[in-house]
C-alpha positions, 0 to 999 in steps of 0.5 A, spaced: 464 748 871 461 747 877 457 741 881 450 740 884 450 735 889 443 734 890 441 731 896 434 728 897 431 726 903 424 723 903 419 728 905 413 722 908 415 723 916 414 716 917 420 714 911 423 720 913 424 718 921 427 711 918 432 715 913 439 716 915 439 724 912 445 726 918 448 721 916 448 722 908 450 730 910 456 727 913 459 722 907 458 728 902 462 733 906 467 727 908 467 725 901 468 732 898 474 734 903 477 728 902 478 729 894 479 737 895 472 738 891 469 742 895 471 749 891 469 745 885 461 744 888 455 745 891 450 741 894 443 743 894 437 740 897 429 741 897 430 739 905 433 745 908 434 741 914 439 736 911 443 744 909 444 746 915 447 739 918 451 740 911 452 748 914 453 745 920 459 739 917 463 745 914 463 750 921 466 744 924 471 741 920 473 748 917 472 745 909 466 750 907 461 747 902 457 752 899 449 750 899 443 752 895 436 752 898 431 749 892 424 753 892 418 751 889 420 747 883 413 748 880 411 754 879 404 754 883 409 753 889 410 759 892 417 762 895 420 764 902 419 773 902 425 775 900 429 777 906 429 768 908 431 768 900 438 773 901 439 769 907 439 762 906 447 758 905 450 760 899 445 761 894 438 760 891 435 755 886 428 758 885 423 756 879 423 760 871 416 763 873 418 766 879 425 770 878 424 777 877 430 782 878 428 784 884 430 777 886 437 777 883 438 783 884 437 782 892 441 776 893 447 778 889 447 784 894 448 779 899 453 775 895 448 769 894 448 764 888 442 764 884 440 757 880 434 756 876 431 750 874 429 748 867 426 743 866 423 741 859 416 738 862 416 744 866 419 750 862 418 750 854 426 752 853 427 758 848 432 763 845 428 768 848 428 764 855 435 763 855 436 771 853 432 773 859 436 768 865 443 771 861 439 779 862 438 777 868 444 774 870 442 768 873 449 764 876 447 757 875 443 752 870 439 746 873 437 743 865 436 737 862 440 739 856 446 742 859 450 742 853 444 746 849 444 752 855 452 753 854 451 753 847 446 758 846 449 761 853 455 762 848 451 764 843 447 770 847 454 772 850 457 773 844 451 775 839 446 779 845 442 783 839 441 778 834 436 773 836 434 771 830 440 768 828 440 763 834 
């Protein structure tokens, strides 16, 4: 198992100014080499900039922590062109909607972890659904249910052919 450590940063300019992001960057990555967590975790964030001072952070006190660059939750958000997704930190995490083989395919090329969102208000979880992130082979679930996907990821594992069973 593995931990997501997002890390949010206010997106209206004026709070944000006043918003201490270096400064949370910082306590993360301290936290997370002091504990030894950091092959343990990732840290995600929708501001790309606080992952390049966490990016950053690893470069100089020579303890990597992975990043995942988040992408348009919502499926009407559009994503980056695939040349920016296959060299953004250690991964991507990119909405349902929008992964495509081509997608994984070309960041698993690069060695980049590919997350999904599932979100119940957003994505209708079904058999079908988790079949086609396991066929894809997407790395990382980002779910309200987490105990449900790796039961059915389980499942689909152990009976890929049978979906009416599940």
């Amino acid at each position: 198992m593995v931990i997501n450590i997002e890390l949010k940063v206010p997106y209206d300019k004026e709070v944000r100014d006043k918003y201490p992001w270096q400064e949370a960057a910082i306590s993360v990555h301290h936290l997370l080499k002091e504990t030894l967590l950091g092959p343990h975790c990732f840290i995600s964030s929708f501001d790309h900039d606080i992952l390049r001072q966490v990016e950053s952070l690893s470069l100089q006190n020579d303890y990597k922590i992975r990043t995942i660059y988040l992408h348009n939750f919502y499926p009407s958000f559009s994503l980056p062109p695939l040349e920016k997704l296959t060299s953004q930190g250690d991964g991507v995490n990119i909405e349902y909607a929008h992964l495509t083989k081509e997608r994984v395919d070309a960041c698993h090329a690069k060695g980049k972890i590919i997350s999904v969102w599932i979100d119940c208000s957003v994505t209708t979880e079904t058999v079908e659904m988790y079949k086609r992130l396991i066929d894809l082979k997407i790395d990382s679930f980002c779910s309200d249910w987490p105990c449900e996907v790796r039961e059915m990821q389980e499942k689909l594992i152990a009976f890929p052919d049978d979906l009416e069973s599940l």
